[in-house]
N, CA, C and O atoms as CSV, one atom per row, in Angstrom:
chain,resi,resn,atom,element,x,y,z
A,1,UNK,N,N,4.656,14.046,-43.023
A,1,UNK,CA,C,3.346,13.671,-42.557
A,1,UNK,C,C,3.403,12.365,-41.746
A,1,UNK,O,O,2.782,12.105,-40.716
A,2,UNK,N,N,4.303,11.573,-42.443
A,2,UNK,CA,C,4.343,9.982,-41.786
A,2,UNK,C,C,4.932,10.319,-40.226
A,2,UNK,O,O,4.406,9.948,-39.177
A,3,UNK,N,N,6.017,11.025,-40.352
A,3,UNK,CA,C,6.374,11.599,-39.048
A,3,UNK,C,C,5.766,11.844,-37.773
A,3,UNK,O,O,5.721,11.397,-36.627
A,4,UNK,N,N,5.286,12.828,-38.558
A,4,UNK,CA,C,4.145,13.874,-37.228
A,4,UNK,C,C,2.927,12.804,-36.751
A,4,UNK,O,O,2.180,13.018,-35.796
A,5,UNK,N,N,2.882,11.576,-37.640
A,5,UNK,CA,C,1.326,11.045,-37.137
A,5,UNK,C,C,2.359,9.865,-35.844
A,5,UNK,O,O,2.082,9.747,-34.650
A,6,UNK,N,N,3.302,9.291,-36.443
A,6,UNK,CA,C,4.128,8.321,-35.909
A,6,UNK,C,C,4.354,8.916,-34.621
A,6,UNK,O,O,4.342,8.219,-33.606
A,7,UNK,N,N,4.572,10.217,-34.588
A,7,UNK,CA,C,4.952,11.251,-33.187
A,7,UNK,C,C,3.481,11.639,-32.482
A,7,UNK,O,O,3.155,11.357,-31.330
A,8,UNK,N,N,3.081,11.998,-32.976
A,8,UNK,CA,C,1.834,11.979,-32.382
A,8,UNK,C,C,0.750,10.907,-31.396
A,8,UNK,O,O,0.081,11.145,-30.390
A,9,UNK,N,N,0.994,9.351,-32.414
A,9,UNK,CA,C,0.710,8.054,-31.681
A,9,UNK,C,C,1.402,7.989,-30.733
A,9,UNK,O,O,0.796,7.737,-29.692
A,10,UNK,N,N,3.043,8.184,-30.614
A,10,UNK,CA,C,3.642,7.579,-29.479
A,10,UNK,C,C,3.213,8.470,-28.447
A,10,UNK,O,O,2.657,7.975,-27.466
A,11,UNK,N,N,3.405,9.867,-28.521
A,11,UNK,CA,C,2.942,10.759,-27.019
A,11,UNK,C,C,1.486,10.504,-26.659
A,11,UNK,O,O,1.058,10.910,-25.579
A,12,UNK,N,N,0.541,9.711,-27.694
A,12,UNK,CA,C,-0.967,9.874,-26.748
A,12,UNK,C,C,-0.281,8.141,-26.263
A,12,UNK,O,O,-0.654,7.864,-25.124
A,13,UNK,N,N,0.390,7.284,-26.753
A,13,UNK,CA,C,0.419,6.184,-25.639
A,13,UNK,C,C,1.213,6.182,-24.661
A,13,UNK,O,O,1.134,5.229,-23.886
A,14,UNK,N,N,2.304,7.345,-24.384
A,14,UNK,CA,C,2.942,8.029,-23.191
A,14,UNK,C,C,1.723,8.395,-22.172
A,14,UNK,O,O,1.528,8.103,-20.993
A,15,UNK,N,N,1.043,9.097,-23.048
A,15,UNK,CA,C,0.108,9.812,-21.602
A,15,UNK,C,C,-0.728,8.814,-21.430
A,15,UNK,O,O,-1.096,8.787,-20.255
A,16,UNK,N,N,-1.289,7.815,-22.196
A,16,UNK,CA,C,-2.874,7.098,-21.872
A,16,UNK,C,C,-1.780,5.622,-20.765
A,16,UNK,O,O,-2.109,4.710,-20.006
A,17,UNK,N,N,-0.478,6.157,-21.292
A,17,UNK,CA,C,-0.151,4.144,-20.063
A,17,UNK,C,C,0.420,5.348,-18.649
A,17,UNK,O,O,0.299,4.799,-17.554
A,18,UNK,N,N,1.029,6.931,-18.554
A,18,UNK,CA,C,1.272,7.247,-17.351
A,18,UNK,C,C,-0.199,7.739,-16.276
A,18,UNK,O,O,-0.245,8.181,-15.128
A,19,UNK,N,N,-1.270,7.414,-17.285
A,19,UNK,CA,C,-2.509,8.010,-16.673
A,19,UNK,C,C,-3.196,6.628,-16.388
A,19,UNK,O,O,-4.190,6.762,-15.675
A,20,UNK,N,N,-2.963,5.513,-16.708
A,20,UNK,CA,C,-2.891,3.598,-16.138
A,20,UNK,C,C,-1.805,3.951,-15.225
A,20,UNK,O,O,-1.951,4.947,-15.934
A,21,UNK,N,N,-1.259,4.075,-14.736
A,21,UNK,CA,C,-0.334,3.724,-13.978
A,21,UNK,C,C,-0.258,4.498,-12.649
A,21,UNK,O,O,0.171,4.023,-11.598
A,22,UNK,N,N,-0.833,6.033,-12.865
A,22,UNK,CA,C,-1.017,6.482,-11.665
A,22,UNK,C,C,-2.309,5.963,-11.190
A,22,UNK,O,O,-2.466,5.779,-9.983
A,23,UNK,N,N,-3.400,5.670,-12.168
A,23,UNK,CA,C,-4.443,4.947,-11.741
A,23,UNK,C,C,-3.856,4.081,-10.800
A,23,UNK,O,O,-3.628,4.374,-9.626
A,24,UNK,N,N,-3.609,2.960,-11.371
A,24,UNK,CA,C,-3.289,1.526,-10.387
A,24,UNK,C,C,-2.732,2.113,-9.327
A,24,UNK,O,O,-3.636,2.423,-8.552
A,25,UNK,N,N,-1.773,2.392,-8.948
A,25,UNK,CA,C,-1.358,3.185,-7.692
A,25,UNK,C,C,-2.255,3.998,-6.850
A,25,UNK,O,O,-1.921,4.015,-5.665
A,26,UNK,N,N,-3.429,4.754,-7.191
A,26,UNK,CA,C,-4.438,4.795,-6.402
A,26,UNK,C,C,-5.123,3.635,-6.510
A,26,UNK,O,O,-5.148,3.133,-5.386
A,27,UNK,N,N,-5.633,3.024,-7.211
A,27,UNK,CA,C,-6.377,1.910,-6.391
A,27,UNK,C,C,-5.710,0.642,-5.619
A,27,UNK,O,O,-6.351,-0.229,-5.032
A,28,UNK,N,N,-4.452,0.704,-5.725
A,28,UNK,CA,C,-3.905,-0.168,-4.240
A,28,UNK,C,C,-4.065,0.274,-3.174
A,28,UNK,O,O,-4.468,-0.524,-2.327
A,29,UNK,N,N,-3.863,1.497,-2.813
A,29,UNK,CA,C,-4.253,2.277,-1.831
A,29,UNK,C,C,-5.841,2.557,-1.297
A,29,UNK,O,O,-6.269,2.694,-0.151
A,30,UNK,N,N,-6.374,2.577,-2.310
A,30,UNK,CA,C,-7.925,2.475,-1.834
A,30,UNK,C,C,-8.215,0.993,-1.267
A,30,UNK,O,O,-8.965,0.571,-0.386
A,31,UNK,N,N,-7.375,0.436,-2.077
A,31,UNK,CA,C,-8.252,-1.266,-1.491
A,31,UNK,C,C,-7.081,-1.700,-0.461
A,31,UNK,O,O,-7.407,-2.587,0.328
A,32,UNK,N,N,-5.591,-1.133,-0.347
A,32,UNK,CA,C,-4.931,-0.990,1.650
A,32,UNK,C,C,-5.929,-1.058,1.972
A,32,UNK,O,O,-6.587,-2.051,2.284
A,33,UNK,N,N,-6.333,0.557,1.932
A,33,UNK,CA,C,-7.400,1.071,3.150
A,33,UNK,C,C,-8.541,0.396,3.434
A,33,UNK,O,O,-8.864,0.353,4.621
A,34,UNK,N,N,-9.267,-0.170,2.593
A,34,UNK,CA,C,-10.415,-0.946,2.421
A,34,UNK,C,C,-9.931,-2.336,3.118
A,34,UNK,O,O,-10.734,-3.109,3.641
A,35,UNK,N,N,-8.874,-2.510,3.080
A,35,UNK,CA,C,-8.483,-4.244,3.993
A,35,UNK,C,C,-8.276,-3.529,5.291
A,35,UNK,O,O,-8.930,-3.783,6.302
A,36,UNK,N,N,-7.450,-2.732,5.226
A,36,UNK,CA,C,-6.932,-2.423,6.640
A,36,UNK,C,C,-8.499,-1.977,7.537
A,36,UNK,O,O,-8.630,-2.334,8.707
A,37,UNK,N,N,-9.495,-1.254,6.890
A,37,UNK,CA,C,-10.890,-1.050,7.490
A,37,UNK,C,C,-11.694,-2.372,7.764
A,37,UNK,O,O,-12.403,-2.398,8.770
A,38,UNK,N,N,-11.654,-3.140,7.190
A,38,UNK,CA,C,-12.483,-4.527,7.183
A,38,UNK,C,C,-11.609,-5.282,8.232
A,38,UNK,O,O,-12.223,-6.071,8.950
A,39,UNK,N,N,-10.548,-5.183,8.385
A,39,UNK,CA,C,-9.550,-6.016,9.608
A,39,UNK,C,C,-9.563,-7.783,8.577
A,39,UNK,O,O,-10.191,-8.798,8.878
A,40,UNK,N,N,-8.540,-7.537,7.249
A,40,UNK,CA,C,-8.809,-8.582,6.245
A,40,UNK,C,C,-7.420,-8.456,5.820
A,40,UNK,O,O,-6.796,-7.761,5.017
A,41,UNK,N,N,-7.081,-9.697,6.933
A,41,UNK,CA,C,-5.202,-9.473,6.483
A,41,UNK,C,C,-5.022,-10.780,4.742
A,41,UNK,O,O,-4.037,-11.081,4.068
A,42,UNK,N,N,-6.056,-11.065,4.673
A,42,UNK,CA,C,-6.392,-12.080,2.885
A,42,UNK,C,C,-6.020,-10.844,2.235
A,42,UNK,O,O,-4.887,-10.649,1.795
A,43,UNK,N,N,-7.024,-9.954,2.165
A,43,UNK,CA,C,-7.302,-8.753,0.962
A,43,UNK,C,C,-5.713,-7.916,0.958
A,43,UNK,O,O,-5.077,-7.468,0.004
A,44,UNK,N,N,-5.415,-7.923,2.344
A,44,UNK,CA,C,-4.055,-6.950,2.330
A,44,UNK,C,C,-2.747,-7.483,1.978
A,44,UNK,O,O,-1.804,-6.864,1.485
A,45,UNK,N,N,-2.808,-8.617,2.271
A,45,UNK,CA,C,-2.015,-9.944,1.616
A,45,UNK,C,C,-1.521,-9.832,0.147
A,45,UNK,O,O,-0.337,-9.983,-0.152
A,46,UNK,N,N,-2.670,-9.512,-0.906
A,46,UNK,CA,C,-2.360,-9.497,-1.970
A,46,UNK,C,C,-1.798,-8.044,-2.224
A,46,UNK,O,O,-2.203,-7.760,-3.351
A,47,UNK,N,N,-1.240,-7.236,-1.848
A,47,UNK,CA,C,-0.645,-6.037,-2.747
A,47,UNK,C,C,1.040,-6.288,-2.019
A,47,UNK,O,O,2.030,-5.666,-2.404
A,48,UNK,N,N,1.044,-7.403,-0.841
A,48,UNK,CA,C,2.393,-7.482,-0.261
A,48,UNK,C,C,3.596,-8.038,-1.609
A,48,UNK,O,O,3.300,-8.804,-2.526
A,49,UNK,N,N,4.981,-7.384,-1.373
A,49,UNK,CA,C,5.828,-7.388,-1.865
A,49,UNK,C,C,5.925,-8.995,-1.265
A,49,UNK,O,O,5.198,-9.593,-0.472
A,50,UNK,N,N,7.476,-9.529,-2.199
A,50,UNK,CA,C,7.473,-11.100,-1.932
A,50,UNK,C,C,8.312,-10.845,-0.162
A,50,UNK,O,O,8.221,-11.729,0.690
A,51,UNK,N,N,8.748,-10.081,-0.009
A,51,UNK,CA,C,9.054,-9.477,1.702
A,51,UNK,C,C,8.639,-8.120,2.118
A,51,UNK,O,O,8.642,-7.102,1.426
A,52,UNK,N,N,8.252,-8.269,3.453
A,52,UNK,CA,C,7.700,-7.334,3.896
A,52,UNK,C,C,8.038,-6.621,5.413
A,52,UNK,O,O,8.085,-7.221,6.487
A,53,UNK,N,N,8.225,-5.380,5.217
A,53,UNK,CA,C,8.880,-5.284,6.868
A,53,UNK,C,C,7.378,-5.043,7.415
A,53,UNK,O,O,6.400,-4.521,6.880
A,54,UNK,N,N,7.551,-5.560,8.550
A,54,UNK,CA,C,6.237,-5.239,9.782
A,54,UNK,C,C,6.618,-5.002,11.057
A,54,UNK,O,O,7.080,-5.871,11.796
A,55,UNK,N,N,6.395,-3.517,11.447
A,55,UNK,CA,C,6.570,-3.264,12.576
A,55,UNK,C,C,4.828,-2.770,13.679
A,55,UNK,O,O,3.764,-2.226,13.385
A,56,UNK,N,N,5.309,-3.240,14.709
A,56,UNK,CA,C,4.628,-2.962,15.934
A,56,UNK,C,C,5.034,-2.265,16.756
A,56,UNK,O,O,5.650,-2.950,17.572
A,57,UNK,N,N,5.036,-1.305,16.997
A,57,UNK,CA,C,5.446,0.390,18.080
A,57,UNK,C,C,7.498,0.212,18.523
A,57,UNK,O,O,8.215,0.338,19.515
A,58,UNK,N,N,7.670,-0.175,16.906
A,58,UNK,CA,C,9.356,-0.060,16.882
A,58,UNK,C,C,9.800,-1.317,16.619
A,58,UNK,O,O,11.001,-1.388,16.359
A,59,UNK,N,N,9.003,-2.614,16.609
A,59,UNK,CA,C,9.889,-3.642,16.826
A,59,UNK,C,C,9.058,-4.189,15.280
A,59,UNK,O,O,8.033,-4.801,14.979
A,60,UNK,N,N,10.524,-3.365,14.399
A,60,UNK,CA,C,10.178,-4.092,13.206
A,60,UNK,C,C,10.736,-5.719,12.416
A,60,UNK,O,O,11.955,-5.878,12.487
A,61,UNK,N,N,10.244,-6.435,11.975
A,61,UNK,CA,C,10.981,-7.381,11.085
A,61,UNK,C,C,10.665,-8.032,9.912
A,61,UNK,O,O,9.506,-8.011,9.500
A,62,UNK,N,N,11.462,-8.555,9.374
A,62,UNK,CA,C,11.094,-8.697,7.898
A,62,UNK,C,C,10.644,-10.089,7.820
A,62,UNK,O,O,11.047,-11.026,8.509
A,63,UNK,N,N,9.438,-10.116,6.561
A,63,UNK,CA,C,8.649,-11.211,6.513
A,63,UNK,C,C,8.571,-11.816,5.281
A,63,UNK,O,O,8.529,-10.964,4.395
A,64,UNK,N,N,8.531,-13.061,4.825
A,64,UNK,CA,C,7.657,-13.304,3.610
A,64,UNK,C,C,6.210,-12.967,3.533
A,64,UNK,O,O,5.468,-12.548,4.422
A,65,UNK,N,N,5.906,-13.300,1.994
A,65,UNK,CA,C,4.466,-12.496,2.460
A,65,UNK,C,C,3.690,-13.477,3.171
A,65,UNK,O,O,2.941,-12.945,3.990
A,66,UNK,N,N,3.618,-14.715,3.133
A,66,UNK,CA,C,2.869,-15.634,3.981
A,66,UNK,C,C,3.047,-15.716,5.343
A,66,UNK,O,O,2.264,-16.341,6.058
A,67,UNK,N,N,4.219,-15.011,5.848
A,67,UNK,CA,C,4.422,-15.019,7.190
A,67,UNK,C,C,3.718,-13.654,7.438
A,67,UNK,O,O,2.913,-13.520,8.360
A,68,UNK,N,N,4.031,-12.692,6.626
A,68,UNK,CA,C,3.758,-11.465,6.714
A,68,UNK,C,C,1.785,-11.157,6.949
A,68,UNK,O,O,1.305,-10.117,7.401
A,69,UNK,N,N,1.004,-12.369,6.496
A,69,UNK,CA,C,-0.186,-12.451,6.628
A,69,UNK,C,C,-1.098,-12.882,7.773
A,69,UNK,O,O,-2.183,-12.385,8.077
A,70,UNK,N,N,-0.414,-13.969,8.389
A,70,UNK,CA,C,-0.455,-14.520,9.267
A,70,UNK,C,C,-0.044,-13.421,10.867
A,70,UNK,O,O,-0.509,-13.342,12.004
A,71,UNK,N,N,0.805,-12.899,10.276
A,71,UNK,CA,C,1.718,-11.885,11.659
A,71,UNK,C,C,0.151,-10.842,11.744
A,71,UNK,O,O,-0.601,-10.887,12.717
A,72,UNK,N,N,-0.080,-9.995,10.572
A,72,UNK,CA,C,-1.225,-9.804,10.696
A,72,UNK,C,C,-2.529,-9.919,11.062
A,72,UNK,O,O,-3.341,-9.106,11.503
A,73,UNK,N,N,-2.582,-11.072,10.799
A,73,UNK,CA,C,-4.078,-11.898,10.909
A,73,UNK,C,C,-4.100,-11.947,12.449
A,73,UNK,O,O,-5.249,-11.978,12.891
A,74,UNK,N,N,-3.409,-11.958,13.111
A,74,UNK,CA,C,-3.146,-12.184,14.552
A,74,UNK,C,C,-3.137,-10.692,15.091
A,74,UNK,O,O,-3.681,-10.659,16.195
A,75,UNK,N,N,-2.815,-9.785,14.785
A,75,UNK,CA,C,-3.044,-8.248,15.050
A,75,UNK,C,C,-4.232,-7.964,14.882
A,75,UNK,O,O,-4.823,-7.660,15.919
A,76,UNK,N,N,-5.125,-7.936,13.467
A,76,UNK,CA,C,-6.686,-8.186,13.620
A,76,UNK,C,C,-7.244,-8.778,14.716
A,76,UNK,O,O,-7.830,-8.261,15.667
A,77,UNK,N,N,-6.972,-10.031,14.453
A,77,UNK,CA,C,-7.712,-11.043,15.601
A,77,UNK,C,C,-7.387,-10.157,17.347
A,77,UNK,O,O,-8.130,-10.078,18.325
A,78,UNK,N,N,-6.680,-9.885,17.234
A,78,UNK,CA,C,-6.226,-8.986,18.520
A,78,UNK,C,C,-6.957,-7.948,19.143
A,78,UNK,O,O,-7.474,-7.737,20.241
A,79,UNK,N,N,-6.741,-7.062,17.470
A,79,UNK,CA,C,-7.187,-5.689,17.736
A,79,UNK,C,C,-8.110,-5.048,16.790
A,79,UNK,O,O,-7.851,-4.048,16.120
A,80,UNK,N,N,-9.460,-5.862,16.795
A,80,UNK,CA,C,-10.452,-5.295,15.110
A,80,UNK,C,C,-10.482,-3.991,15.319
A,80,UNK,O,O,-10.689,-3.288,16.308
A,81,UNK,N,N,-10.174,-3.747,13.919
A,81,UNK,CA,C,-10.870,-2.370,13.718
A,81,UNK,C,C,-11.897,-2.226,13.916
A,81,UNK,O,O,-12.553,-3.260,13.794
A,82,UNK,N,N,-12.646,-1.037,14.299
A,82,UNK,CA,C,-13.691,-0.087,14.083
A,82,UNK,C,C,-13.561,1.027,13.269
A,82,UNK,O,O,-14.655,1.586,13.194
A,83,UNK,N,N,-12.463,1.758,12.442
A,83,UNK,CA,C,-12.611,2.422,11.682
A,83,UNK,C,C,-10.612,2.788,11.390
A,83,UNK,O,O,-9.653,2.525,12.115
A,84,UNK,N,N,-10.681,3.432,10.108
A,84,UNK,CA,C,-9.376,3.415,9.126
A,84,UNK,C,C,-9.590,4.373,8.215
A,84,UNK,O,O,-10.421,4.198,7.324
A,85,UNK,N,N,-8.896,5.468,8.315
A,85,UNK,CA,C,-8.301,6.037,7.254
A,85,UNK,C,C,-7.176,6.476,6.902
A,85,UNK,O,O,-6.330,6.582,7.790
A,86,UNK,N,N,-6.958,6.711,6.060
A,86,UNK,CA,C,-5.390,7.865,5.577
A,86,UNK,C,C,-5.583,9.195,5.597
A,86,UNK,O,O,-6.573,9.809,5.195
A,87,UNK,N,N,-4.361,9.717,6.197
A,87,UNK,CA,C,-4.644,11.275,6.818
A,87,UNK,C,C,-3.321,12.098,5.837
A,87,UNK,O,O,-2.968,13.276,5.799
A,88,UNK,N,N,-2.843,10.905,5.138
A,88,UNK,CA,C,-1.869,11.812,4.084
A,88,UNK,C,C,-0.890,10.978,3.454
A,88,UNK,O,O,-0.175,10.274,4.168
A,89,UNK,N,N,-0.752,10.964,2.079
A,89,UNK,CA,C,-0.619,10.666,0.936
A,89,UNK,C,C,0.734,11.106,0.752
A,89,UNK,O,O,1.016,12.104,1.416
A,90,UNK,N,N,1.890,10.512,-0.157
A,90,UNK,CA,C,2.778,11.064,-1.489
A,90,UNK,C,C,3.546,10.187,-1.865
A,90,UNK,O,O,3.234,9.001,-1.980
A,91,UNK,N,N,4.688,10.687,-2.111
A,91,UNK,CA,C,5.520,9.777,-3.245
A,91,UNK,C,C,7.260,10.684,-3.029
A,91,UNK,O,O,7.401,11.896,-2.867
A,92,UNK,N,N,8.164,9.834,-3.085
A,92,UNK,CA,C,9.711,10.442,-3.173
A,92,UNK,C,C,9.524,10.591,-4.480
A,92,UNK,O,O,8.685,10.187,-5.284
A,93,UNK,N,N,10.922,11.564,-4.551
A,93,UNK,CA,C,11.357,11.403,-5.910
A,93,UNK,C,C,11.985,10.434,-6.611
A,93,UNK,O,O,12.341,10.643,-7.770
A,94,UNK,N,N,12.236,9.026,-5.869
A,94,UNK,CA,C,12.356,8.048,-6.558
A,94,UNK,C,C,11.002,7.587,-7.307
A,94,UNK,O,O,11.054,6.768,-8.224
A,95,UNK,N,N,9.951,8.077,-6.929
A,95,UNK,CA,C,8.619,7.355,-7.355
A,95,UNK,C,C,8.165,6.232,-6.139
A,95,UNK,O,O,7.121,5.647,-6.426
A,96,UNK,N,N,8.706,5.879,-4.980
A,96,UNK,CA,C,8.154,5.483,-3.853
A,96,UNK,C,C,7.160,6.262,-3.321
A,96,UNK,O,O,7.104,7.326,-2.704
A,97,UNK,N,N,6.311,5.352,-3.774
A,97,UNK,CA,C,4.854,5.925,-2.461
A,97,UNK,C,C,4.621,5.154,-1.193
A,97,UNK,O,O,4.838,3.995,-0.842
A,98,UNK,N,N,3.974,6.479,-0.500
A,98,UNK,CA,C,3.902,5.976,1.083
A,98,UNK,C,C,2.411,6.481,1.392
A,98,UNK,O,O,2.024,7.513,0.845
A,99,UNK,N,N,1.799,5.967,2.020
A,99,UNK,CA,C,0.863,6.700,3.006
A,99,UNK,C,C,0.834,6.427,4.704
A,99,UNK,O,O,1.399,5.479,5.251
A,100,UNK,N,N,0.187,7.290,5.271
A,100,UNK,CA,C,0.149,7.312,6.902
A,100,UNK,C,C,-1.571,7.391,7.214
A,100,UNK,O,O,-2.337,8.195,6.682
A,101,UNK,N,N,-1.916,6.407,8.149
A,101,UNK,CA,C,-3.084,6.371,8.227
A,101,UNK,C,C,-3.624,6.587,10.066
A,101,UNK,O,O,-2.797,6.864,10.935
A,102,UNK,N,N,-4.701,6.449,10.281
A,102,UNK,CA,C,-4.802,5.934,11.607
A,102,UNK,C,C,-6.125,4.998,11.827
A,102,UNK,O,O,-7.328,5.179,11.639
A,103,UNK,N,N,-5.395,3.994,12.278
A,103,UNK,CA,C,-6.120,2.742,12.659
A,103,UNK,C,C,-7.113,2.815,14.164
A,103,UNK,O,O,-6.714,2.760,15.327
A,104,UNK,N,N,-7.959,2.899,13.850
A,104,UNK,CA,C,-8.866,2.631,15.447
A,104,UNK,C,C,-8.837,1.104,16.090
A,104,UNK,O,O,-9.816,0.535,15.608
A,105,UNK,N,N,-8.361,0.491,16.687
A,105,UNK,CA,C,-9.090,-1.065,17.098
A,105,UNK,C,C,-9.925,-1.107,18.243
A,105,UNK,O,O,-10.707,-0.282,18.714
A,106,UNK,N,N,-9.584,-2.262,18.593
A,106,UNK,CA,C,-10.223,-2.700,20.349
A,106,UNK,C,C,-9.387,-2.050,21.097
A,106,UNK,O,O,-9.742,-1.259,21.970
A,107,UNK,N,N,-7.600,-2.472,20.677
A,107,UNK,CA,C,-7.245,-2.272,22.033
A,107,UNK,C,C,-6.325,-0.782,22.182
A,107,UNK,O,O,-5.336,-0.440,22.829
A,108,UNK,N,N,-7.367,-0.047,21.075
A,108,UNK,CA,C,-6.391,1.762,20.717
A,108,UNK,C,C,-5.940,2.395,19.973
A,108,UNK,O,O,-5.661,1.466,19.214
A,109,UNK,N,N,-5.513,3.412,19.363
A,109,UNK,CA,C,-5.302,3.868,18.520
A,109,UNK,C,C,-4.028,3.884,17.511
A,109,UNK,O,O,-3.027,4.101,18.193
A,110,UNK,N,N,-3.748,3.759,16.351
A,110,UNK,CA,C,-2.550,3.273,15.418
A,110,UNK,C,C,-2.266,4.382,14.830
A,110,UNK,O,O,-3.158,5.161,14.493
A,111,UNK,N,N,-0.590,4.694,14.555
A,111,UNK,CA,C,-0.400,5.411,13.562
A,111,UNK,C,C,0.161,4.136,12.296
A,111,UNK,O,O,1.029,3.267,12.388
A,112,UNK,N,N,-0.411,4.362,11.594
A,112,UNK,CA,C,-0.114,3.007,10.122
A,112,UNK,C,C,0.678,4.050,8.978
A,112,UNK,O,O,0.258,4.989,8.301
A,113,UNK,N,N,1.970,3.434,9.108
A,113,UNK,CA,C,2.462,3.956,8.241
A,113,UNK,C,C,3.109,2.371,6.982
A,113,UNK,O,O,3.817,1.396,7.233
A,114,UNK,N,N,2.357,2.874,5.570
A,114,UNK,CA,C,2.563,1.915,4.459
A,114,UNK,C,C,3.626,2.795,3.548
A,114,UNK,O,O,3.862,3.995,3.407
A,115,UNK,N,N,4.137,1.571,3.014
A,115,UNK,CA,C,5.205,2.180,1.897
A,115,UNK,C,C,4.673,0.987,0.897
A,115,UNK,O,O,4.293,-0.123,1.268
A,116,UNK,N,N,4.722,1.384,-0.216
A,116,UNK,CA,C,4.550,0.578,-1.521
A,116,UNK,C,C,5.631,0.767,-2.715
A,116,UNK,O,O,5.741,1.730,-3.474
A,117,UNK,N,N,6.347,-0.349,-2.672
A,117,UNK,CA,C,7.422,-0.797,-3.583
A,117,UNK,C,C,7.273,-0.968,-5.091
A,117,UNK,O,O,6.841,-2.001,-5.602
A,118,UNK,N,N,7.690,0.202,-5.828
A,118,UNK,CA,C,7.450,-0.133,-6.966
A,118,UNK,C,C,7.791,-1.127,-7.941
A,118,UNK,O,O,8.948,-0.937,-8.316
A,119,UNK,N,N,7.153,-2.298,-8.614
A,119,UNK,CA,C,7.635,-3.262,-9.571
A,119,UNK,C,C,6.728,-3.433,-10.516
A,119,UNK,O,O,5.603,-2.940,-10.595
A,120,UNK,N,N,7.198,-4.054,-11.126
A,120,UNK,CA,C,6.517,-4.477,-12.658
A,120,UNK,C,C,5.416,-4.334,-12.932
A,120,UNK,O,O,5.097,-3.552,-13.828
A,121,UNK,N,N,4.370,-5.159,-12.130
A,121,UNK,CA,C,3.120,-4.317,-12.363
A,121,UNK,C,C,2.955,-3.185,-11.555
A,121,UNK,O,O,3.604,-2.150,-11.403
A,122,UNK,N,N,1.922,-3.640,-11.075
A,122,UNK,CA,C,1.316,-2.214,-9.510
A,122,UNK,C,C,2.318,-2.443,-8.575
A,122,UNK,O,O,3.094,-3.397,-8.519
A,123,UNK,N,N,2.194,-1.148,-7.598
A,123,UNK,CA,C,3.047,-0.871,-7.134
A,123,UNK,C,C,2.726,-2.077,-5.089
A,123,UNK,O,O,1.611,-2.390,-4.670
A,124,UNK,N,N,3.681,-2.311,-4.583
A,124,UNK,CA,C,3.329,-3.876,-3.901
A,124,UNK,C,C,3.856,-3.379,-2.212
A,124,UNK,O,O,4.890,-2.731,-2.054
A,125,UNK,N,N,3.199,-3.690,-1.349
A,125,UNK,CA,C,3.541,-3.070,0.069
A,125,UNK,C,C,4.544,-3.762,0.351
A,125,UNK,O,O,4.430,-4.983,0.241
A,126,UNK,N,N,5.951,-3.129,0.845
A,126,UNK,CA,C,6.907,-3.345,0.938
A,126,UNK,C,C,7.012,-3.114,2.465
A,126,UNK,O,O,7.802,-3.846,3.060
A,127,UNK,N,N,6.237,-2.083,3.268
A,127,UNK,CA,C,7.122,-1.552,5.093
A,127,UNK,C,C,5.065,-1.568,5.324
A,127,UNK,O,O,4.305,-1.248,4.410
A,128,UNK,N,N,4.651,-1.959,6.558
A,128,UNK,CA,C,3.952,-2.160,7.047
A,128,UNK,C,C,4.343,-1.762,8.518
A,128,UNK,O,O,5.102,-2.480,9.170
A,129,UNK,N,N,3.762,-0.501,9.067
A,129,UNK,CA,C,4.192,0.221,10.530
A,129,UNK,C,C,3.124,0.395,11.430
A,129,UNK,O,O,2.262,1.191,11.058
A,130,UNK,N,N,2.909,-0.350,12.925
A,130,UNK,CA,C,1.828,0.320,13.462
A,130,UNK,C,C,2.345,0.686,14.290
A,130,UNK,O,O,3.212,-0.078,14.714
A,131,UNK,N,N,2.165,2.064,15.055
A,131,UNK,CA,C,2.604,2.707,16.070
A,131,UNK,C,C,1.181,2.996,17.323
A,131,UNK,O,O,-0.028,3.164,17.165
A,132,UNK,N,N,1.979,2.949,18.421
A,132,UNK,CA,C,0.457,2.851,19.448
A,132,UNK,C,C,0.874,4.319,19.484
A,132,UNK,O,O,2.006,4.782,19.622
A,133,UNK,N,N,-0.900,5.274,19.251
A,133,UNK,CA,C,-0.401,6.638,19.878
A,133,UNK,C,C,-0.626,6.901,21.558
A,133,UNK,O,O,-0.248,7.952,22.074
């Protein structure tokens, strides 16, 4: 009896922390999208890994995240959005998630491709891609 209850506790806190965890992983992604829509390189700032690659139509390089905010903030300031979404979602079988979005601005249209690095807590934007279509 002591068994089955001891077995029983551990699989409902298997499922109740892998059902937290895919949570958090959608809501980084909702609130990307929600910075990347607002043109709020602050808000997008916080899910950045402590480096970050950022590319602009191929010419990628790697950043801290404070540089990595700033490099941004200057792409906003450039090119505000008018509208942002994600057009498709997943994950490797390492458990790396990515999404691909498309960015509207001033000066044209983006393909945004994010990757989010999994660590300790939530999962943290690691590759930051805009492509002019």
């Amino acid at each position: 009896m002591k068994r089955y209850f001891f077995r029983t506790l551990f699989l409902s806190w298997m499922l109740l922390f892998s059902g937290v965890a895919a949570h958090a992983q959608a809501d980084n992604l909702g609130a990307v999208r929600s910075a990347l829509r607002n043109g709020s390189s602050r808000e997008l700032s916080q899910y950045f890994a402590p480096t970050v690659e950022v590319g602009f139509d191929g010419d990628k390089q790697g950043y801290n995240a404070t540089q990595a905010e700033i490099v941004i903030k200057d792409f906003f300031a450039k090119n505000g959005p008018t509208s942002f979404d994600f057009i498709h979602q997943g994950e490797s079988k390492e458990g790396i998630r990515y999404a691909i979005g498309r960015y509207t601005g001033r000066s044209g249209v983006y393909r945004v491709y994010v990757k989010l690095k999994p660590s300790k807590g939530a999962p943290q934007i690691d590759t930051l891609d805009f492509t002019k279509e």
